[in-house]
Residue frames as qw, qx, qy, qz and C-alpha x, y, z in Angstrom:
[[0.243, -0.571, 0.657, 0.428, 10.37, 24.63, 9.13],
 [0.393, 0.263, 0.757, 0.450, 8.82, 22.17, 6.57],
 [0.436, 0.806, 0.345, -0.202, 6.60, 24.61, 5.42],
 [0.193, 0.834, -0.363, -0.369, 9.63, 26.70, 3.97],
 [0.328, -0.300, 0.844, 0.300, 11.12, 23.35, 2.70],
 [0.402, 0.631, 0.663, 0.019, 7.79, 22.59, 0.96],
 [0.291, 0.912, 0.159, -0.242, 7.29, 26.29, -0.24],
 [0.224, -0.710, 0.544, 0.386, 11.35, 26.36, -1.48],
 [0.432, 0.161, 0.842, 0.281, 10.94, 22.63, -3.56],
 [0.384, 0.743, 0.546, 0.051, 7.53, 23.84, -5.14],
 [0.375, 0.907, -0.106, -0.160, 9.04, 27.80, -6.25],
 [0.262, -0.416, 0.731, 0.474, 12.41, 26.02, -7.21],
 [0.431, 0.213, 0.851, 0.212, 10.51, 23.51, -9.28],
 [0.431, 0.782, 0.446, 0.064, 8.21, 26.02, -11.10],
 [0.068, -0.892, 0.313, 0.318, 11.24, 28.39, -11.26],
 [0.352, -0.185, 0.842, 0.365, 13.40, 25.54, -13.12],
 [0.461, 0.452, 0.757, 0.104, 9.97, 25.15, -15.46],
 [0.110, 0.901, 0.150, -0.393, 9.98, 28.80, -16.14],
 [0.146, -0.500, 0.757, 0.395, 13.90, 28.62, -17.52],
 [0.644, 0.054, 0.755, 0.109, 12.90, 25.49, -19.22],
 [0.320, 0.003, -0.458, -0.830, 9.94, 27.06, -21.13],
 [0.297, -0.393, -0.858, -0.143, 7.54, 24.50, -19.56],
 [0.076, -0.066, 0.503, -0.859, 5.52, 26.84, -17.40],
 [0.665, -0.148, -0.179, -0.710, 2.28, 25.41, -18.66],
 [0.521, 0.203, -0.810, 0.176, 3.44, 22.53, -17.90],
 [0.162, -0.116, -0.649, 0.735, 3.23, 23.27, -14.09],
 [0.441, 0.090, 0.277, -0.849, -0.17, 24.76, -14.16],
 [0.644, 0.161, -0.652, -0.366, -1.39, 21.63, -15.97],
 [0.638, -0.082, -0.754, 0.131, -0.49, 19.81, -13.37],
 [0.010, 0.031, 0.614, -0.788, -0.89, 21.44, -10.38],
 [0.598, -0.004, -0.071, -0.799, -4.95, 20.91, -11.86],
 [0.827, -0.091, -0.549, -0.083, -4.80, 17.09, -12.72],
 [0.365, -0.068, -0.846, 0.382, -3.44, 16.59, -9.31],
 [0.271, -0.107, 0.410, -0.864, -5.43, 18.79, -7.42],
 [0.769, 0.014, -0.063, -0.636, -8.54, 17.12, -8.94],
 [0.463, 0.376, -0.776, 0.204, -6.47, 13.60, -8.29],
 [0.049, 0.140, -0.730, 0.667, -6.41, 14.50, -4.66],
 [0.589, 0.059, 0.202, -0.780, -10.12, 15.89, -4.41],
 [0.768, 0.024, -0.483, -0.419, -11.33, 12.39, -6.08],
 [0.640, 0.020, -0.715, 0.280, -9.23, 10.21, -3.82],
 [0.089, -0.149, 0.436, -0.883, -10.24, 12.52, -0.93],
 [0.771, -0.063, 0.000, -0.634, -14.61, 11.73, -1.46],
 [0.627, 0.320, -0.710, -0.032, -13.09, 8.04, -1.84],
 [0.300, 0.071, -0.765, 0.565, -11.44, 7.85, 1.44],
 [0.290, -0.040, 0.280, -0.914, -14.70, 10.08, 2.99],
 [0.775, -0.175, -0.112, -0.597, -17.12, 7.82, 1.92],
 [0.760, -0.035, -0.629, 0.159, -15.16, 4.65, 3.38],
 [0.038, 0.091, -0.567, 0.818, -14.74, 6.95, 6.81],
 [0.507, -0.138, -0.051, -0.850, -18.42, 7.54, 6.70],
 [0.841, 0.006, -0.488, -0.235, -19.44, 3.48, 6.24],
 [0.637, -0.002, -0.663, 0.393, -17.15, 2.80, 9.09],
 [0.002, 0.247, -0.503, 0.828, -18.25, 5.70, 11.36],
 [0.712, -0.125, -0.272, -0.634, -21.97, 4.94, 10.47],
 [0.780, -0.212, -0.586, 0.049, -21.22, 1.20, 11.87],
 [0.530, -0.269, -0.714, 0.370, -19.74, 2.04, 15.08],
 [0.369, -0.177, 0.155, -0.899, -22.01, 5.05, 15.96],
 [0.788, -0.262, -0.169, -0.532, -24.34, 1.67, 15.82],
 [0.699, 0.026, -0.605, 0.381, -22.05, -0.65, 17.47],
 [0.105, 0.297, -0.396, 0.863, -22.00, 2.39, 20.20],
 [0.510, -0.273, -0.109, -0.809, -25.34, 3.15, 20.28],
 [0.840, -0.164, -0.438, -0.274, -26.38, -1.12, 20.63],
 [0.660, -0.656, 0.285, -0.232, -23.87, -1.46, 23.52],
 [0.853, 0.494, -0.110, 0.129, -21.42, -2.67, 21.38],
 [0.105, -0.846, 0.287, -0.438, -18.89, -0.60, 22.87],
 [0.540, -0.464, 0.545, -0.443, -18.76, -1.97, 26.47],
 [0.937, 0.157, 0.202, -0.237, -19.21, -5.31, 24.97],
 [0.581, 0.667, -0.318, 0.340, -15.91, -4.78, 22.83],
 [0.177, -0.751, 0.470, -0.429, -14.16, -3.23, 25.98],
 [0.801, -0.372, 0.310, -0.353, -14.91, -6.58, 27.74],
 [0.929, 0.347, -0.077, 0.104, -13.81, -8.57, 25.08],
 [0.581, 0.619, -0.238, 0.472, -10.62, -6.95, 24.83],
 [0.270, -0.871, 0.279, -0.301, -9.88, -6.50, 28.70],
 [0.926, -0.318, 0.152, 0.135, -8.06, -9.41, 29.29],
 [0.632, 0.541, 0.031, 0.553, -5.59, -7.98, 26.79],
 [0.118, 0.830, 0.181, 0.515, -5.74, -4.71, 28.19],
 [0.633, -0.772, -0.022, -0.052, -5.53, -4.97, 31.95],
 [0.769, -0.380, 0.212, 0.468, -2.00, -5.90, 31.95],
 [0.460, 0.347, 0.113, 0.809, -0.83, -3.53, 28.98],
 [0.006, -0.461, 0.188, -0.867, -2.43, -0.64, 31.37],
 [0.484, -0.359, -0.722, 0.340, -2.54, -1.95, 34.97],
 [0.191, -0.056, -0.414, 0.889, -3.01, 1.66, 36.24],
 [0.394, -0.256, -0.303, -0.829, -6.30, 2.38, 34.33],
 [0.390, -0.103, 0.676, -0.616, -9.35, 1.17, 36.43],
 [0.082, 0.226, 0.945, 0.221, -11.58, -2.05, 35.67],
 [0.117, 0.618, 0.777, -0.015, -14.02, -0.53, 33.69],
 [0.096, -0.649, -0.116, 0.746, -13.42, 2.66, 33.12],
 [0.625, 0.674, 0.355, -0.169, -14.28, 4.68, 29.87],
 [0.295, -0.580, 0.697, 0.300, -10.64, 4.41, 28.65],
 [0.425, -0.338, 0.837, 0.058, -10.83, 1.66, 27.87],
 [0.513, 0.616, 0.572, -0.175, -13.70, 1.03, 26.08],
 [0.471, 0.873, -0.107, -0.065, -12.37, 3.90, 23.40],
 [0.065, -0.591, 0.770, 0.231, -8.82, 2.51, 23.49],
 [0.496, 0.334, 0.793, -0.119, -11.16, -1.27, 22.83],
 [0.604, 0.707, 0.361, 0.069, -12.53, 0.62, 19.79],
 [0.016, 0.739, -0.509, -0.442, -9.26, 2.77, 18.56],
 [0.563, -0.194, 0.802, -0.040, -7.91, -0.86, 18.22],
 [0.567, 0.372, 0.645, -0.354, -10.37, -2.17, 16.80],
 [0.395, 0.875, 0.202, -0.194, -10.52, 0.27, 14.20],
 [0.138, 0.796, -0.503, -0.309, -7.03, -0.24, 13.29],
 [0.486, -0.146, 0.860, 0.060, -6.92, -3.91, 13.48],
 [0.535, 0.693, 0.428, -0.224, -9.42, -3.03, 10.54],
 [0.402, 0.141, 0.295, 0.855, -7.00, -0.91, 8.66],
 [0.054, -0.798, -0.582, -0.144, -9.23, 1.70, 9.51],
 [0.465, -0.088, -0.361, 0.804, -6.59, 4.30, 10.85],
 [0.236, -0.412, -0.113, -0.873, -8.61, 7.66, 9.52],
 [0.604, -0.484, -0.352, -0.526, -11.65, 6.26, 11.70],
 [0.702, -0.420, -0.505, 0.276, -9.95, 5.31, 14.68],
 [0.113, 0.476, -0.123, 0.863, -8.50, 9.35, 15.06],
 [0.411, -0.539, 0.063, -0.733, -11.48, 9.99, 17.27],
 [0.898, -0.242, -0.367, 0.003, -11.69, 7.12, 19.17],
 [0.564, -0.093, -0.325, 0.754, -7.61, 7.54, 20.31],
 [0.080, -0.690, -0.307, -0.651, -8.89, 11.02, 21.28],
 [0.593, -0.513, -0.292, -0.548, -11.05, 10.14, 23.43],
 [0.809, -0.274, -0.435, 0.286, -9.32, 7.15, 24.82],
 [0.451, 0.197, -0.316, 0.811, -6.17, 9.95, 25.63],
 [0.260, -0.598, -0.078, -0.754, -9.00, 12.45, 26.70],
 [0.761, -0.598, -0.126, -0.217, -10.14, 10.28, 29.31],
 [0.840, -0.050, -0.223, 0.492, -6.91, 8.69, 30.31],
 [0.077, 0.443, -0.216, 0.867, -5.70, 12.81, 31.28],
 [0.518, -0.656, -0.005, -0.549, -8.66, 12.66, 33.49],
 [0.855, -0.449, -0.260, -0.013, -7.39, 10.05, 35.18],
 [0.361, 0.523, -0.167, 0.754, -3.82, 12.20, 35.34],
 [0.496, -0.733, -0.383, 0.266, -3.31, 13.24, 39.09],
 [0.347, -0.612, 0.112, 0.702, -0.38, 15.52, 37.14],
 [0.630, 0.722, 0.276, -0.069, -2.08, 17.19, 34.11],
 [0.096, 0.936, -0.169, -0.293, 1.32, 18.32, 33.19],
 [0.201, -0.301, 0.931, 0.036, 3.09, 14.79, 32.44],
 [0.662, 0.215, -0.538, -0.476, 2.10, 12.01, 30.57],
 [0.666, -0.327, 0.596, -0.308, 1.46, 9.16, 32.76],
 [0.172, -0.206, 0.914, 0.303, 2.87, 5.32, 31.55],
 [0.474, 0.505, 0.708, -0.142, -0.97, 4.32, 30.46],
 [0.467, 0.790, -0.096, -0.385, -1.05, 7.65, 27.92],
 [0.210, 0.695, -0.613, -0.311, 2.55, 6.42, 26.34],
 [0.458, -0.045, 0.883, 0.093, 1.76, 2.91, 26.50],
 [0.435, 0.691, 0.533, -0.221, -1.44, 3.80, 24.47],
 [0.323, 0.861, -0.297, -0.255, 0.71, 6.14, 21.88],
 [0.138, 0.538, -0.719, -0.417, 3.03, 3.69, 21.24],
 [0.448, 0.300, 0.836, -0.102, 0.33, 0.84, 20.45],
 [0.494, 0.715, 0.459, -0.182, -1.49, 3.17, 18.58],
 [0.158, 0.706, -0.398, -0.564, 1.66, 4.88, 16.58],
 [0.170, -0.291, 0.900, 0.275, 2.28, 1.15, 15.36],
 [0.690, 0.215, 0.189, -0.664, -1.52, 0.10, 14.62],
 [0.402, 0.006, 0.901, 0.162, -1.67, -3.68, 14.42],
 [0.555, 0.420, -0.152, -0.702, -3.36, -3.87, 11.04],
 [0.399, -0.170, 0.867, 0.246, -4.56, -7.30, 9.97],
 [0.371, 0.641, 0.618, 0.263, -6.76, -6.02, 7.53],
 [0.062, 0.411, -0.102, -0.904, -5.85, -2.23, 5.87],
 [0.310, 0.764, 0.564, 0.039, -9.31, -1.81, 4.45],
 [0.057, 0.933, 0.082, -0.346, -8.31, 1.75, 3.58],
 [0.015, 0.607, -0.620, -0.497, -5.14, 0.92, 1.68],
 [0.492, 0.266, 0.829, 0.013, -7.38, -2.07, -0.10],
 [0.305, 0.778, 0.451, -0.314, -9.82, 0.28, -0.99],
 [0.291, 0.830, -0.100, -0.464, -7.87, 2.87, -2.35],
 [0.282, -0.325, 0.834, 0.345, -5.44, -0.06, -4.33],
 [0.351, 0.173, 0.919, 0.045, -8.41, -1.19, -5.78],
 [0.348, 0.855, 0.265, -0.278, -9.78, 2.05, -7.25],
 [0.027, -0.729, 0.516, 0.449, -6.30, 2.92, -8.40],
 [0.783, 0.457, -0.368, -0.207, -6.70, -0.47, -10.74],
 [0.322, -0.642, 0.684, -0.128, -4.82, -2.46, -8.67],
 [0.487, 0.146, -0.831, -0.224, -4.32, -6.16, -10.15],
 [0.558, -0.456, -0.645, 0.253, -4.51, -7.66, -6.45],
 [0.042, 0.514, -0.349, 0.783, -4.93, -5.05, -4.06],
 [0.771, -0.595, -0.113, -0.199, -5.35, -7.78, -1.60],
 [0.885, 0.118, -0.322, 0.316, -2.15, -8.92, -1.60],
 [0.301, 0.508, -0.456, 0.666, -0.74, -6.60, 0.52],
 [0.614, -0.611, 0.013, -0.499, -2.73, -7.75, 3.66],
 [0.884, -0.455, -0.101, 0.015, -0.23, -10.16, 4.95],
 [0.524, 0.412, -0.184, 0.723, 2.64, -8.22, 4.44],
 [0.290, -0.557, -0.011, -0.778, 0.91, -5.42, 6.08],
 [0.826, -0.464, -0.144, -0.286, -0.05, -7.66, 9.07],
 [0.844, -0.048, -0.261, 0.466, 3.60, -8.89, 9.77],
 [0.315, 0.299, -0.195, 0.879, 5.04, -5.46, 9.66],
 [0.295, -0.638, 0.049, -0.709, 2.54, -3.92, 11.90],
 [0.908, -0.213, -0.351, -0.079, 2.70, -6.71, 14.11],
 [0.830, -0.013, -0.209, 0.518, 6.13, -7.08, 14.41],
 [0.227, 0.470, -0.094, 0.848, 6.23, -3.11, 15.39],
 [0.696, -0.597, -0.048, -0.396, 3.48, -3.50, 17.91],
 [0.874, -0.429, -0.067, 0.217, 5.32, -6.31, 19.93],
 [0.616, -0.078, -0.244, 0.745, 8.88, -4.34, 19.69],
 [0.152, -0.549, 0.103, -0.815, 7.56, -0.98, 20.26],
 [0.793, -0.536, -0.092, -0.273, 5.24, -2.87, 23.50],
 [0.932, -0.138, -0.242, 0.230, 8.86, -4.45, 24.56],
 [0.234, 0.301, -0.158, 0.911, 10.70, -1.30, 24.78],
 [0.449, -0.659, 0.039, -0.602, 7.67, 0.38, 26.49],
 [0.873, -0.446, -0.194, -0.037, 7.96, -2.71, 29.19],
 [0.755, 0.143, -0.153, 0.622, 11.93, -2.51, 28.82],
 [0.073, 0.617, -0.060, 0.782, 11.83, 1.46, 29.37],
 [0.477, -0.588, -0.205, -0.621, 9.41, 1.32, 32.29],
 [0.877, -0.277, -0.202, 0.337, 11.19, -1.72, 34.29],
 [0.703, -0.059, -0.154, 0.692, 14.45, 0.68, 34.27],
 [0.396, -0.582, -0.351, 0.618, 12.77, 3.35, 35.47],
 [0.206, 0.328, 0.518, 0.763, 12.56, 5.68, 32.11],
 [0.505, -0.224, -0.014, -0.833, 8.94, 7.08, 32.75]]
């Protein structure tokens, strides 16, 4: 359905330029953005790269499991069902991570994984089980006290400060983590899922 909303805006909009007389107009632009996108696109790809590059070695050095530890005292009680130690955890430990980073693009594979494994542990592959939907709504909100990725791209775009948006950006993701985690607790107590 969005596609035909998308595909309706874009031949209304080059239909209305046609009537105008601007039809170059539209092919003008549909070039400067395209090449827009494609710059901001090697941008974002080489900050994904610099961040996959680090925890392919953070993986590799045993980083990983070392995170996971760190971060189980958190964990155990926001998913009491998962097992101490399991490899869950460890890739929900680096999802995290990787958003607490502002890293969202680079934490994709990570939440993957984390969900991949979390299914195995799934005694009813057809249902989501409270550990997957705790874990989706942690990770739809992604505590971000540092959005390296919206830094970066603020700071190519010419951005006066394009720190300044890192404690905004930390309150609001915050404050969405703990009321999205209080509903999950609120949902689950009355029996919801």
């Amino acid at each position: 359905m969005i596609n035909v909303i998308w595909a309706v805006m874009i031949l209304t909009g080059i239909l209305f330029a046609g009537m105008k007389g601007n039809a170059e107009l539209v092919t003008i632009t549909i070039f400067k953005e395209a090449f827009e996108g494609l710059i901001t696109s090697l941008e974002l790809i080489a900050i994904i790269a610099v961040w996959f590059g680090l925890s392919r070695v953070a993986e590799k050095a045993g980083l990983l499991t070392g995170l996971a530890r760190l971060l189980t005292p958190l964990l155990r009680p926001l998913f009491p069902s998962v097992p101490p130690g399991h490899s869950s955890l460890g890739s929900i430990a680096m999802n995290l991570t990787a958003n607490l980073l502002g890293l969202a693009n680079a934490a994709t594979p990570f939440g993957l994984k984390a969900m991949k494994e979390l299914q195995e542990l799934n005694h009813h592959p057809d249902t989501v089980t409270p550990a997957m939907i705790t874990f989706l709504a942690i990770n739809s909100t992604c505590v971000t006290l540092i959005p390296a990725t919206a830094i970066a791209l603020r700071a190519n775009a010419g951005a006066a400060e394009p720190s300044s948006i890192i404690v905004p950006a930390a309150l609001a993701s915050g404050i969405a983590t703990i009321t999205v985690l209080a509903l999950d607790r609120l949902l689950k107590r009355r029996g919801v899922f």
